[in-house]
Every structure is written in structure tokens, then in C-alpha cells.
Z-matrix of the N, CA and C atoms (Angstrom, degrees):
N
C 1 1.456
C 2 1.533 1 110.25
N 3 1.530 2 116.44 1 177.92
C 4 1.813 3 105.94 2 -162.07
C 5 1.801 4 83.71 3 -157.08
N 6 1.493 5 90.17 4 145.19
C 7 1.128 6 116.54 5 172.47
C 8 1.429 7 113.67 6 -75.62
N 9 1.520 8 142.61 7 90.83
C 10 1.078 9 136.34 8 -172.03
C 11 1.258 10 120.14 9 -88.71
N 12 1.223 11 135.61 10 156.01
C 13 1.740 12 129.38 11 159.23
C 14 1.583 13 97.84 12 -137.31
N 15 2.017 14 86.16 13 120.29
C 16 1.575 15 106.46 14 -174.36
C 17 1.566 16 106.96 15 -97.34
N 18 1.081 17 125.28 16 94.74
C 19 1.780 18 137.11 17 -176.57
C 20 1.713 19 93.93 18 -77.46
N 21 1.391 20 90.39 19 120.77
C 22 1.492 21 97.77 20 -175.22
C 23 1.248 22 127.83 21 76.50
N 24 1.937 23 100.49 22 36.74
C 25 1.850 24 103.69 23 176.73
C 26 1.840 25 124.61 24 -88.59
N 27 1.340 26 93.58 25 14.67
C 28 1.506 27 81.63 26 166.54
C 29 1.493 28 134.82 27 -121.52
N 30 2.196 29 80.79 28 15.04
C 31 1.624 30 88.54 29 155.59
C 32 1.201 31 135.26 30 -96.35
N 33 1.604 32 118.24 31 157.34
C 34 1.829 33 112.56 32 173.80
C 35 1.307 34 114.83 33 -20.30
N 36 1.050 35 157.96 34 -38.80
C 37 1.442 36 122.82 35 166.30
C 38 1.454 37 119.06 36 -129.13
N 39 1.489 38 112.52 37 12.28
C 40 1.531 39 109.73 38 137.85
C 41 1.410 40 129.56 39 -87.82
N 42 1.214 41 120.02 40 -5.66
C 43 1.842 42 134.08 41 148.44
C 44 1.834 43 99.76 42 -52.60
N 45 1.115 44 107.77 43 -53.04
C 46 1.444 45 100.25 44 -170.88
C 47 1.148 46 129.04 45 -109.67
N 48 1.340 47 109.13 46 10.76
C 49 1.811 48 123.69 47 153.12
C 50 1.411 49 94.22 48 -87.63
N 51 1.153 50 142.14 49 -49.11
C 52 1.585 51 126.72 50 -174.47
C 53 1.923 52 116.67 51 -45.28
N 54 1.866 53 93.57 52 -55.17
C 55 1.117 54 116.61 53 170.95
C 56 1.407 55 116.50 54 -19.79
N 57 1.167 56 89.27 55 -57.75
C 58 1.928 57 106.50 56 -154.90
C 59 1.648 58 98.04 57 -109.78
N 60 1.127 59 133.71 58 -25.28
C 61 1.540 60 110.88 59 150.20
C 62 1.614 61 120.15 60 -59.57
N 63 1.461 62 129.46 61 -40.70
C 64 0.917 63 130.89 62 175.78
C 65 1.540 64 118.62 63 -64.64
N 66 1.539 65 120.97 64 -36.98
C 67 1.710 66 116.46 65 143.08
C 68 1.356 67 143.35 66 -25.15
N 69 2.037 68 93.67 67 -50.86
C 70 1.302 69 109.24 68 -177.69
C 71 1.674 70 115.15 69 -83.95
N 72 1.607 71 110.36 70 16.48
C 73 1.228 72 129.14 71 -175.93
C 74 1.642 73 130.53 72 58.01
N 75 1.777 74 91.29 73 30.03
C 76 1.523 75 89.79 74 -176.72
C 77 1.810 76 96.12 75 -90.80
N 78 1.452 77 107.81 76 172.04
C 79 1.514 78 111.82 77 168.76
C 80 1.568 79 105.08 78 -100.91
N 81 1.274 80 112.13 79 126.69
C 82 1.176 81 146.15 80 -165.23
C 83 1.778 82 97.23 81 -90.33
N 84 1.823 83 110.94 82 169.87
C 85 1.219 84 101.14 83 178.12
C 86 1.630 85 82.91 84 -154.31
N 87 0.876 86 156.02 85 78.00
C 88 1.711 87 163.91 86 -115.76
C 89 1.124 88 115.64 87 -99.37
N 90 1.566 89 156.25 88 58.99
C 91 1.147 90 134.80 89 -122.83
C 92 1.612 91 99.81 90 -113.06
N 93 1.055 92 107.12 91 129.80
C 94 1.956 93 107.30 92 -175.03
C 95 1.600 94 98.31 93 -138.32
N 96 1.362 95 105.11 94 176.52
C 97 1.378 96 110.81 95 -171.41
C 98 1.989 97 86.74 96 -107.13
N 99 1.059 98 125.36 97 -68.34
C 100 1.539 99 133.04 98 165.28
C 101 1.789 100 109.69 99 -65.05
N 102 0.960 101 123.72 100 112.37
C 103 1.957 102 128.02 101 156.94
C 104 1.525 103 87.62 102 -61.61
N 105 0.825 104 147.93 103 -85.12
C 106 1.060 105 139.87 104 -142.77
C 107 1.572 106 126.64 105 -26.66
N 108 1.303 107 82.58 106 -36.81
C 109 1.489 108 97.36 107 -168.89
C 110 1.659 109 113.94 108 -85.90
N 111 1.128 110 133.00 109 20.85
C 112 1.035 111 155.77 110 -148.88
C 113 1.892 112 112.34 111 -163.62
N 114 1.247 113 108.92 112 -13.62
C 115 1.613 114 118.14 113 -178.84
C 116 1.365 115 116.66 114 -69.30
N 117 1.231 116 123.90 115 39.11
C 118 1.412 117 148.25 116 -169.97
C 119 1.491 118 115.30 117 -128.28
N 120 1.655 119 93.37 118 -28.62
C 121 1.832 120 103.26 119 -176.92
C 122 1.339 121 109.66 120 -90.46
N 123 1.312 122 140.28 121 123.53
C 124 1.202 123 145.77 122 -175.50
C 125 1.601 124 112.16 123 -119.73
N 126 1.149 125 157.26 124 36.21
C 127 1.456 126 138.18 125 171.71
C 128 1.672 127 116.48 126 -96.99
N 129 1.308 128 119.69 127 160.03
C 130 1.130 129 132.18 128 -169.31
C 131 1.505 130 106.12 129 -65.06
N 132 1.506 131 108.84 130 -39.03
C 133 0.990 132 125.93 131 176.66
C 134 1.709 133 140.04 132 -71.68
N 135 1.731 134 86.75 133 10.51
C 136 1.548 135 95.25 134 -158.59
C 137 1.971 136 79.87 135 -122.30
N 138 1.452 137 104.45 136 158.62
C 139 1.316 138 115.68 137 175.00
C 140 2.067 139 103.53 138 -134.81
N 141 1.228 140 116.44 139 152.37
C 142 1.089 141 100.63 140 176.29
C 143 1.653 142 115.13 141 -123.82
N 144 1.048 143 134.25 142 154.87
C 145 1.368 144 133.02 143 -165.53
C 146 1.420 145 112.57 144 -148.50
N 147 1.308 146 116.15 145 109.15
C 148 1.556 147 136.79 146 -178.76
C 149 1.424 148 109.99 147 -84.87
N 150 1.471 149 107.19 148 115.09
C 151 1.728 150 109.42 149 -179.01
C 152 1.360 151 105.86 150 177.79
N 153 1.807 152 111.06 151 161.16
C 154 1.318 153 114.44 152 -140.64
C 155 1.580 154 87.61 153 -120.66
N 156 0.973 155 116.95 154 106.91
C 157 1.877 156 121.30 155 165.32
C 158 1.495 157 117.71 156 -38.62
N 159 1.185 158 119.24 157 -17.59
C 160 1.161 159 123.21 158 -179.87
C 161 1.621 160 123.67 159 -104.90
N 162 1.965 161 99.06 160 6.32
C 163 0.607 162 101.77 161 178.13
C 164 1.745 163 109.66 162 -127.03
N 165 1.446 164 140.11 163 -139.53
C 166 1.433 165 125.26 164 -177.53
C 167 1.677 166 90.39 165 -110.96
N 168 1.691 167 113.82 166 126.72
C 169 1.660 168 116.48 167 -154.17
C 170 1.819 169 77.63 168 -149.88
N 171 1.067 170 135.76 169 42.57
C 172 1.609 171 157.56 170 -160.70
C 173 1.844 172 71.11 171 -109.35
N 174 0.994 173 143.97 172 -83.16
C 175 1.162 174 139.53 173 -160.35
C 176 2.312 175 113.73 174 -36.30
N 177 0.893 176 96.22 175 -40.14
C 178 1.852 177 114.75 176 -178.38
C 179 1.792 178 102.86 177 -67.87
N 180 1.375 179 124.63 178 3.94
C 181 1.055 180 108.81 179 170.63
C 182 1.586 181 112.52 180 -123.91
N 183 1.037 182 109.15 181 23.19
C 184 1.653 183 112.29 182 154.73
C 185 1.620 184 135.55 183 -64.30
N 186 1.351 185 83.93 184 112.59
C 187 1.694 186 99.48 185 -169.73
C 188 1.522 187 106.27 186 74.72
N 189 0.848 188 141.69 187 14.51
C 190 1.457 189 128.96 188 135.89
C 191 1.507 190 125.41 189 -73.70
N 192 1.466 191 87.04 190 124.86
C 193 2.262 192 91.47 191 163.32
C 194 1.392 193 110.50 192 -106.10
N 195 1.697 194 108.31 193 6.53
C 196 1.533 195 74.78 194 157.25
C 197 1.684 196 98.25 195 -151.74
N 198 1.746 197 117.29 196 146.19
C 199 1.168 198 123.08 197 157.38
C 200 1.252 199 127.79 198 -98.87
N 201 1.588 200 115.47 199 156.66
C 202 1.613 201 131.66 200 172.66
C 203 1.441 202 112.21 201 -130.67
N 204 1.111 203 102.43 202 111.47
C 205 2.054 204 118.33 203 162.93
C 206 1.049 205 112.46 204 -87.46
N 207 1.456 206 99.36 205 110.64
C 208 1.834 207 102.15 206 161.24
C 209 1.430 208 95.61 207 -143.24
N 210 1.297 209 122.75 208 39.20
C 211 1.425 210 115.66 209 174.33
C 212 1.593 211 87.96 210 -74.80
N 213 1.317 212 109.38 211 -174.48
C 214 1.833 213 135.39 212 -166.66
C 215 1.742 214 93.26 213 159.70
N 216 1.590 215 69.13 214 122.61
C 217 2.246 216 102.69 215 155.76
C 218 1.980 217 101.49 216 -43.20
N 219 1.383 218 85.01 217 -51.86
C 220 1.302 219 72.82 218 -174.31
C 221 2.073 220 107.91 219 110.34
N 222 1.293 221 103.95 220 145.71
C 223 1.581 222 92.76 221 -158.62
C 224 1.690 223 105.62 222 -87.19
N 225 1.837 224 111.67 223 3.52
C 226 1.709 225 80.32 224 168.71
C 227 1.874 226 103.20 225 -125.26
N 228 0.942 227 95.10 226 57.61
C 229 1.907 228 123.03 227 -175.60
C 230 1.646 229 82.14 228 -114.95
N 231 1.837 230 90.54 229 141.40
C 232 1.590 231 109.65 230 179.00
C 233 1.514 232 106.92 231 -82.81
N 234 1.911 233 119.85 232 -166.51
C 235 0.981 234 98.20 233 153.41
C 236 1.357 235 154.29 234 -89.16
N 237 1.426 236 88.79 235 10.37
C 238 1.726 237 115.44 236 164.04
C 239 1.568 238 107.00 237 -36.53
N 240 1.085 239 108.30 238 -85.69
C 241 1.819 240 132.44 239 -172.43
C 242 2.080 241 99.18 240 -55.78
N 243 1.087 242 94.83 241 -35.27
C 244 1.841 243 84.84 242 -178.16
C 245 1.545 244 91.15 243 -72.53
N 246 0.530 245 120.36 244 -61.58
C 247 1.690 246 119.55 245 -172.39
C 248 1.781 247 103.92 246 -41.52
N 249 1.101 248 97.13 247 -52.64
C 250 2.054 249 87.18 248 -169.42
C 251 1.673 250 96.75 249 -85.51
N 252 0.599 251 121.20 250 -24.90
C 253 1.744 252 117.96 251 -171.31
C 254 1.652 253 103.79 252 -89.97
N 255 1.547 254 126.56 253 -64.60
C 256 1.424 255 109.79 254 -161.70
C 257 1.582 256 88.65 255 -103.08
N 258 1.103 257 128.41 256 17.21
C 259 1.640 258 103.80 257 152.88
C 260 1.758 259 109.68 258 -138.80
N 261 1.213 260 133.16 259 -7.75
C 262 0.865 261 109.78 260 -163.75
C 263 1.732 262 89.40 261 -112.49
N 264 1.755 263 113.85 262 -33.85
C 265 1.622 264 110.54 263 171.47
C 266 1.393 265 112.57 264 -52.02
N 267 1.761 266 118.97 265 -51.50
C 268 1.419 267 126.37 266 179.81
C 269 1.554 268 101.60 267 -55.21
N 270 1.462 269 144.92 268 -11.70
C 271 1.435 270 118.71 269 -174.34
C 272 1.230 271 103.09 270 -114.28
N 273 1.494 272 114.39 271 -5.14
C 274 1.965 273 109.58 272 170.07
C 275 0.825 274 84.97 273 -70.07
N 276 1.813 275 144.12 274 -71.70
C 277 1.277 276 125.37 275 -136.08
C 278 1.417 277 118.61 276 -72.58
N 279 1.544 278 101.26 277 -20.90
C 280 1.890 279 93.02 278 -179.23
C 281 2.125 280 95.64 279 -80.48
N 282 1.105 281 98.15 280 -8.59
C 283 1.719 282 81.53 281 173.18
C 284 1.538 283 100.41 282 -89.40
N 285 1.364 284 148.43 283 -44.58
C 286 0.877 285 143.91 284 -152.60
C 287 1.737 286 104.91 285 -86.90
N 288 1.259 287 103.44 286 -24.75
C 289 1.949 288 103.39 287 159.18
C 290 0.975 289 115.58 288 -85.30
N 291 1.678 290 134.47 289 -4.33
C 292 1.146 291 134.94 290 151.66
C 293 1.728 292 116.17 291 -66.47
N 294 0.843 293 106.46 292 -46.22
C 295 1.567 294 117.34 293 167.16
C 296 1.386 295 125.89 294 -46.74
N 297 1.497 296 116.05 295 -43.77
C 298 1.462 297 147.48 296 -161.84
C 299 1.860 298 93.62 297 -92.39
N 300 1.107 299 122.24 298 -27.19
C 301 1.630 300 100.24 299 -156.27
C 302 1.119 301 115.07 300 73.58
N 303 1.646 302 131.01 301 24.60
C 304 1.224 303 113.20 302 167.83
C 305 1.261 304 140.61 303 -65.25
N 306 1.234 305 144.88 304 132.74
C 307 1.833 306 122.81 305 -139.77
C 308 1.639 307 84.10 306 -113.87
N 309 1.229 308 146.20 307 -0.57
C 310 1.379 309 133.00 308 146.72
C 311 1.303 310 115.23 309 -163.40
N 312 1.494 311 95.74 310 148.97
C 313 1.749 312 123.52 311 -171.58
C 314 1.852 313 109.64 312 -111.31
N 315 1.246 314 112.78 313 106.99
C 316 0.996 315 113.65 314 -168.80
C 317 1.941 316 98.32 315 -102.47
N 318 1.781 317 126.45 316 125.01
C 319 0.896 318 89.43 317 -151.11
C 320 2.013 319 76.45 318 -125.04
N 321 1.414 320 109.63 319 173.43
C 322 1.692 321 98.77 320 176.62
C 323 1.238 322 86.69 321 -121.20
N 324 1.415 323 115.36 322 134.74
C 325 1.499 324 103.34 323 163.25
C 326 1.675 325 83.69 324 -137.79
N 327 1.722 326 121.72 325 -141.47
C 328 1.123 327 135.96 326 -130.46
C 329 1.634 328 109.30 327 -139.62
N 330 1.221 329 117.58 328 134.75
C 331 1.559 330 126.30 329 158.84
C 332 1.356 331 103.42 330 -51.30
N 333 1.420 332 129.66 331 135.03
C 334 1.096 333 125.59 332 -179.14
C 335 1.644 334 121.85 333 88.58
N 336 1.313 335 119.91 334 -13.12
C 337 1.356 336 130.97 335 -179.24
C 338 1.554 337 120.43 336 -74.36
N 339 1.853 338 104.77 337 -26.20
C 340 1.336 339 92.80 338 170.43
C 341 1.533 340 117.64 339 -90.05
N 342 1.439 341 130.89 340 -6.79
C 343 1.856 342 113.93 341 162.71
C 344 1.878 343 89.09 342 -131.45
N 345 1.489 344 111.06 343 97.10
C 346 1.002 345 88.04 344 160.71
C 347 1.665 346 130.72 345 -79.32
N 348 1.039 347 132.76 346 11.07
C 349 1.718 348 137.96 347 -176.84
C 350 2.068 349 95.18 348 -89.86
N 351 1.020 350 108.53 349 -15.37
C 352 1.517 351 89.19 350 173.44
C 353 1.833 352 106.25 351 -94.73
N 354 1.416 353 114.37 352 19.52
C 355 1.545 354 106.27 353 -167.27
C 356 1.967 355 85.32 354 -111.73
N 357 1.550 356 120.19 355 121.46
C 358 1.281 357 100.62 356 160.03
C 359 2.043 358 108.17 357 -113.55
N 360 1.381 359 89.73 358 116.27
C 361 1.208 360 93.99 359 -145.16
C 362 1.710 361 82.71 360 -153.89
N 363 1.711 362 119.15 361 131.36
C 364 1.766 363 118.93 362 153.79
C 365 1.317 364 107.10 363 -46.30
N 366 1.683 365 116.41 364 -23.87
C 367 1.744 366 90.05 365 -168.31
C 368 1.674 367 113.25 366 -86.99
N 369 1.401 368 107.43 367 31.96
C 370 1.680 369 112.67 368 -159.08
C 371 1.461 370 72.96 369 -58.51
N 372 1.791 371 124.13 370 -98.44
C 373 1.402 372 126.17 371 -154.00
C 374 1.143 373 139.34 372 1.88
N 375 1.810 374 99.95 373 -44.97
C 376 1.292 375 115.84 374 171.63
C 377 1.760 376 125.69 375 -89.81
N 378 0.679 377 94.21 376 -1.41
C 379 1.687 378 112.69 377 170.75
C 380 1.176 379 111.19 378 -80.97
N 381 1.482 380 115.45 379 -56.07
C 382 1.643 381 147.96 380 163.67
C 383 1.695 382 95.61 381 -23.05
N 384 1.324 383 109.10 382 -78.58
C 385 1.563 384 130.24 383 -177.40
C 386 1.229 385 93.34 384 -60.36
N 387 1.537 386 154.07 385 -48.08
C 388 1.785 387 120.90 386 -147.08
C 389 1.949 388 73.47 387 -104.72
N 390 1.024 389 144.01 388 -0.31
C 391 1.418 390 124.09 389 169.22
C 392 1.382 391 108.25 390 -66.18
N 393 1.573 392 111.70 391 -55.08
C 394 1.973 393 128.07 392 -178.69
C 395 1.379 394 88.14 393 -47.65
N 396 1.603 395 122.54 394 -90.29
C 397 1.145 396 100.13 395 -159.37
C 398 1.320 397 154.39 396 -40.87
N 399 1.853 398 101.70 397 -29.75
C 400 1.372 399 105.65 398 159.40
C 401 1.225 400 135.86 399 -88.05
N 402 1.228 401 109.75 400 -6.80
C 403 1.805 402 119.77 401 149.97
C 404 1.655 403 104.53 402 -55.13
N 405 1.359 404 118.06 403 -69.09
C 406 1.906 405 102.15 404 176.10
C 407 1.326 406 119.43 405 -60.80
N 408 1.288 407 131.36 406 -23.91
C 409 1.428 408 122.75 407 161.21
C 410 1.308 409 104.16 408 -58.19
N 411 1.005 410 132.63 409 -43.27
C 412 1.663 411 120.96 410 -158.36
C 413 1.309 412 112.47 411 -78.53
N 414 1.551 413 108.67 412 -36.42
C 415 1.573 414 115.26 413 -176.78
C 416 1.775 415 100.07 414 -96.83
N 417 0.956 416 137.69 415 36.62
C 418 1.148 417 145.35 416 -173.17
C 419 1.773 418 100.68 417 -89.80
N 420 1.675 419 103.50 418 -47.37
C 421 1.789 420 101.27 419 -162.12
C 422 1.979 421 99.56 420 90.67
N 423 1.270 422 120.42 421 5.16
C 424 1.355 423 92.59 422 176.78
C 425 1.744 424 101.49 423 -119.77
N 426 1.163 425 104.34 424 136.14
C 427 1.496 426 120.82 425 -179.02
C 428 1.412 427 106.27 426 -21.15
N 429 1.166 428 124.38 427 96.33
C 430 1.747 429 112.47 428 166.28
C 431 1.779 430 123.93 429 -112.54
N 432 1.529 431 102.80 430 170.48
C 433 1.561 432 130.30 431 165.80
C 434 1.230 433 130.65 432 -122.27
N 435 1.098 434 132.84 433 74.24
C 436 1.733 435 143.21 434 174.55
C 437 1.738 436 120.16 435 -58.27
N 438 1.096 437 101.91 436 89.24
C 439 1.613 438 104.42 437 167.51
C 440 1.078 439 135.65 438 -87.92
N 441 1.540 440 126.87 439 86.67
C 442 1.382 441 134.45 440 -171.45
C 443 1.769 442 108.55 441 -70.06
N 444 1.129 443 128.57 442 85.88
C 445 1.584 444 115.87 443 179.78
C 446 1.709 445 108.53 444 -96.28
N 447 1.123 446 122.66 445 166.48
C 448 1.056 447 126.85 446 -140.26
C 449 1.595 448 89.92 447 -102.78
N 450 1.670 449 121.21 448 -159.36
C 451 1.696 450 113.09 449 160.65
C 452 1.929 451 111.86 450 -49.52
N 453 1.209 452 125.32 451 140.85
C 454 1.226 453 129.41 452 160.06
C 455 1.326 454 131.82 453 -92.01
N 456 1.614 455 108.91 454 148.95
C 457 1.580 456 110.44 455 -171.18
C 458 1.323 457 100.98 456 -139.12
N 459 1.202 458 105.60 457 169.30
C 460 1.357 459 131.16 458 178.37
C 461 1.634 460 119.47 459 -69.48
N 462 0.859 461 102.41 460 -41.59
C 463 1.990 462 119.51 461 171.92
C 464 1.315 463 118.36 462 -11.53
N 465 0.767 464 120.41 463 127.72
C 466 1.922 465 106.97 464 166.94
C 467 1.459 466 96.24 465 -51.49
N 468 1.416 467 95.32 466 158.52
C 469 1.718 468 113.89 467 167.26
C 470 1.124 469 92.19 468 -81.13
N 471 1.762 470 100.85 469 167.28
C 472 1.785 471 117.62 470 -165.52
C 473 1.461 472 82.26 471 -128.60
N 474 1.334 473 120.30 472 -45.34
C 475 1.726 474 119.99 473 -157.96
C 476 1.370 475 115.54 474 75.08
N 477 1.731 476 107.16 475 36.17
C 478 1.184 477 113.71 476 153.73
C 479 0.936 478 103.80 477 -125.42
N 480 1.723 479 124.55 478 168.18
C 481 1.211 480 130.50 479 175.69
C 482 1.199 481 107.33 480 -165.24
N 483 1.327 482 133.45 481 -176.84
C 484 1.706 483 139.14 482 145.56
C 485 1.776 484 105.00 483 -125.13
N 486 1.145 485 124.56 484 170.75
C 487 1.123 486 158.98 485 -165.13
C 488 1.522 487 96.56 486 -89.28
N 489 0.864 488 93.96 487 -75.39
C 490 2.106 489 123.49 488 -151.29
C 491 1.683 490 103.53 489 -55.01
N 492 1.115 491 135.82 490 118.03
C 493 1.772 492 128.39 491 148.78
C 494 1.394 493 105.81 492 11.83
N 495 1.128 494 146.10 493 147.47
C 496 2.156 495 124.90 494 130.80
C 497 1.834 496 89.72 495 -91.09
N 498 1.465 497 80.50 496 153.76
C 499 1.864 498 94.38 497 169.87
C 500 1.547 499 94.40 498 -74.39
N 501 0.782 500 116.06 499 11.54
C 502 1.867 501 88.55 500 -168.34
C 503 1.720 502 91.13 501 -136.76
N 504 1.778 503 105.37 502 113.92
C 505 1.021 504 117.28 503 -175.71
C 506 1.401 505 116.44 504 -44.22
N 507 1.394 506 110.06 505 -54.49
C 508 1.651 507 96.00 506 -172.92
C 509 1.312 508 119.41 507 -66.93
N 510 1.400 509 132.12 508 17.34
C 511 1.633 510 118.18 509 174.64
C 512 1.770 511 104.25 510 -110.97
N 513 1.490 512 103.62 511 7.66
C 514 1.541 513 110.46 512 168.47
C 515 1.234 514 93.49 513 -51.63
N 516 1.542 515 167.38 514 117.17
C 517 1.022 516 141.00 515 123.08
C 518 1.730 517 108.84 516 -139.99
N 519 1.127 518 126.74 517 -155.08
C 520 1.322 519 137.03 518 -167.01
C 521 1.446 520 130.19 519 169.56
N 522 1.262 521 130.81 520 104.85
C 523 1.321 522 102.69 521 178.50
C 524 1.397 523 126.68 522 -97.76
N 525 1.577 524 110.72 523 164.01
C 526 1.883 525 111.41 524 -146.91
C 527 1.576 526 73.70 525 -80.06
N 528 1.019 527 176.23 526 -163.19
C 529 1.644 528 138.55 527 -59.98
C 530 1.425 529 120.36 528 -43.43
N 531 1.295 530 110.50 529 -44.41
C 532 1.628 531 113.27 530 177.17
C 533 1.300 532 117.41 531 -61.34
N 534 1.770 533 129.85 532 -24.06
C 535 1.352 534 135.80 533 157.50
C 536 1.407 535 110.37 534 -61.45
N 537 1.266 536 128.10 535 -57.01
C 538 1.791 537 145.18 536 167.84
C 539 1.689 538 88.81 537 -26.89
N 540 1.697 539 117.58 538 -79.94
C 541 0.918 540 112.28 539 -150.26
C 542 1.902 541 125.47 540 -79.04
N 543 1.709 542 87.21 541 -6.45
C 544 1.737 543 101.29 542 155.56
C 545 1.635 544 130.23 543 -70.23
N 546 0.956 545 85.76 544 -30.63
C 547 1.697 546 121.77 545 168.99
C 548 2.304 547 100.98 546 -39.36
N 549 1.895 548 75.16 547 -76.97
C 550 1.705 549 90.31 548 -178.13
C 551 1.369 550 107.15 549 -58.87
N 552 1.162 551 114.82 550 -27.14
C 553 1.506 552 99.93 551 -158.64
C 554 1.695 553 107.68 552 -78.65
N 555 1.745 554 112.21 553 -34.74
C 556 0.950 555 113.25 554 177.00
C 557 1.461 556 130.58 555 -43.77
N 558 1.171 557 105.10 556 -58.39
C 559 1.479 558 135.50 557 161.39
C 560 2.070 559 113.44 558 -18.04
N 561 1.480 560 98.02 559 105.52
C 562 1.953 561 99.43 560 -179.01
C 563 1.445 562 106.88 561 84.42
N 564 1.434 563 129.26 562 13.24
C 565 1.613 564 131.79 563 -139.50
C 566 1.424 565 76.18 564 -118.93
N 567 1.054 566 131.30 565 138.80
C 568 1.463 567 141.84 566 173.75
C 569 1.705 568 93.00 567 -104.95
N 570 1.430 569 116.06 568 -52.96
C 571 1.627 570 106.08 569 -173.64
C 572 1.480 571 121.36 570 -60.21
N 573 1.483 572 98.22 571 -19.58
C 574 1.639 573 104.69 572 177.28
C 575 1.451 574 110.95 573 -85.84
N 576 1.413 575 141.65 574 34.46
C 577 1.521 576 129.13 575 -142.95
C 578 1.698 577 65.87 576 -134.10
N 579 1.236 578 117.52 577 144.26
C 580 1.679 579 146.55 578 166.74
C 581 2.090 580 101.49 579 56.92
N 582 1.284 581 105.27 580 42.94
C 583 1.334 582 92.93 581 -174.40
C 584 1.792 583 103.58 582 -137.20
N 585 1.570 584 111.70 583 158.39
C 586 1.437 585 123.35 584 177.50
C 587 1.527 586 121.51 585 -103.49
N 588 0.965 587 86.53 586 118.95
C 589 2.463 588 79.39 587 179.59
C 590 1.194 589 99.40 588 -137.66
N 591 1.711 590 109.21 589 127.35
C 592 1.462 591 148.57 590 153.45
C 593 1.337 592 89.06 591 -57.72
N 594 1.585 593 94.23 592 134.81
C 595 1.626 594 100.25 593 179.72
C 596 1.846 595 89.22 594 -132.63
N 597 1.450 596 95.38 595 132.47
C 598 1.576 597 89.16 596 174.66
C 599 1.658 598 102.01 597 -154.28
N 600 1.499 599 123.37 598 169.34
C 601 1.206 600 118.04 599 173.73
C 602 2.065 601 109.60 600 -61.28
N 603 1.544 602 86.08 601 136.92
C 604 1.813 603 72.11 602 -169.54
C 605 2.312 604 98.41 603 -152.83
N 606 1.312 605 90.31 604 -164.43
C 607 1.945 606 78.06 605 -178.74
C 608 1.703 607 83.21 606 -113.51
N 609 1.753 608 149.07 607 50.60
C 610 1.311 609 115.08 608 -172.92
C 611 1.814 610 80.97 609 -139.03
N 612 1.145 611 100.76 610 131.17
C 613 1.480 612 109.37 611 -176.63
C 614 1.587 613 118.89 612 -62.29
N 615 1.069 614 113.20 613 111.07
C 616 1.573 615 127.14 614 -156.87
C 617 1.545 616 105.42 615 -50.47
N 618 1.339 617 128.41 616 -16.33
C 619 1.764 618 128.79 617 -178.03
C 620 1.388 619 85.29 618 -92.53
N 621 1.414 620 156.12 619 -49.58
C 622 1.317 621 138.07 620 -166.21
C 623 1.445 622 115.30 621 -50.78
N 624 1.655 623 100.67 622 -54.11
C 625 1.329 624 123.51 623 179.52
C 626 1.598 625 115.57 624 -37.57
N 627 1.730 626 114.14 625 -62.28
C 628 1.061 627 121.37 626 -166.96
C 629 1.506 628 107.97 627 -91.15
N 630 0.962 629 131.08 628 -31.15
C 631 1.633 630 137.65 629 176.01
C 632 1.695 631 106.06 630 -101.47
């Protein structure tokens, strides 16, 4: 089992990557800006940690070997907040797990994050930012996991997916349990250590995929 620290667990699908790492009986380290919002989660195994990404949160990765980013500005944040949160919060922490010895960085970013200039789209900026960050994760030297998921939904997860783009815009999608449960799967995965997966609704059973 692994000491995790989930940056950004008291959002939709860092609520439910915590969830379900803490199932899979790892000890969790929960990191939110409000507890409160999270005062629902109870296991022995879970720790909680109050701190501001925007501020120095280098302290929340003690004794963890492994991290998860799924913090996000959030979609009605300007580009003020995308800028310090999904690129400049995402590159303390891959320095500060550089610091730590963390032996893996599991990171969520975005469909579209690796060219953002072919996306014409308001959400370029933010594409802009989860591209940087996973450019310094990658050239970092520390063990990583890149999760490109597609638009997100509410849906239960199926634990299927495909990899690949679809040509046909509307099956871009994904729902945030099936990210949650990419999350777990990554986690102790030696095949998942320096690699990128498009996560989209698909027919290939999402544990094959990632393990």
C-alpha cells in the first residue's frame, strides 16, 4: 500500500479518487483549501491537510511516495487563477516531489493539452497551462502518470474507455468516476510509470488499459 497525497481532494474527482484510494486501503493525505468540504470523509486511513496552492503547501508532502493533481481554478475563475493554480500550483508540486523523493506523480490534466494551438476554443489558456505543466512534469526526472480525459460528466463510471481521440466530437467525453478510478489504477503500476492516456468513453475495460 502507498502513502498518497491527493492535491485537490475536495474536488469532483479528487473527492472520488480519495474515496476509492482509501477503499483500496492506501493512506491518503487529502489536501483541500476548506476541510469542511470534505467533513463527510472519515477513515483511519485518511489524514487531512489545509493549505493554499497559491501559497508554499511543500509542507503536505511528507511521507508520501506518491502524488495526485486534480486541483483546477475551476471553469468560472479568470485567467488570473488558471495561471497560478493549473500551471504554476501544478509546477511547485512536481518541484516539491522532487524534493520529497516522491517515487510517483500522478498528474490529471486535459484532452487537448498536448498542442494547444490546434484547439480554437476560449479554453485555449487553459490548455496553454495543463500543456506547461506537463512539459515540467515530464522533464522533471520524477516517475510520472499523465491523464488526458476528455470533456467530463457526471455519469457513473462504466470502466470502459478507449485511449484514441473519436472523430466525432460528441463522444469526446468521460465521466469523473472513470478518471477517480484511473487515478487507483495507476497507483503501484510499474506499466503506468512515464506514460500518457487519453481517456474517453470507449468498449476497452479501463484496468486493461492502465495495468
Amino acid at each position: 500500500m502507498s502513502n498518497i497525497l491527493v492535491i485537490g481532494a475536495s474536488g469532483q474527482i479528487g473527492k472520488q479518487a480519495t474515496e476509492k484510494l482509501l477503499d483500496a486501503g492506501h493512506s491518503v493525505t487529502a489536501m483541500v483549501r476548506d476541510k469542511e468540504k470534505i467533513a463527510d470523509l472519515h477513515a483511519d486511513n485518511l489524514e487531512i491537510y489545509e493549505g493554499d496552492l497559491e501559497q508554499d503547501f511543500s509542507a503536505a508532502f511528507k511521507n508520501s511516495d506518491t502524488v495526485v493533481f486534480c486541483a483546477g481554478s475551476g471553469a468560472k475563475t479568470g485567467p488570473d487563477k488558471t495561471l497560478l493554480i493549473d500551471l504554476w500550483a501544478a509546477r511547485n508540486a512536481v518541484e516539491y516531489a522532487k524534493e520529497s523523493g516522491v517515487k510517483h506523480f500522478i498528474m490529471v490534466s486535459s484532452v487537448g493539452s498536448d498542442d494547444p494551438d490546434a484547439v480554437d476554443s476560449p479554453i485555449k489558456p487553459y490548455l496553454v497551462a495543463k500543456h506547461m505543466a506537463d512539459e515540467h512534469l515530464k522533464n522533471s526526472h520524477v516517475p510520472y502518470t499523465i491523464l488526458r480525459p476528455g470533456s467530463l460528466t457526471d455519469e457513473a463510471g462504466t470502466e470502459y474507455v478507449q485511449e484514441l481521440l473519436p472523430g466525432d466530437e460528441d463522444k469526446r467525453e468521460i465521466p469523473r468516476e472513470d478518471v477517480a478510478t484511473a487515478i487507483v489504477y495507476s497507483v503501484n503500476n510499474e506499466k503506468a510509470l512515464n506514460r500518457i492516456y487519453g481517456l474517453f468513453k470507449g468498449d476497452q475495460p479501463l484496468k486493461s488499459v492502465i495495468q
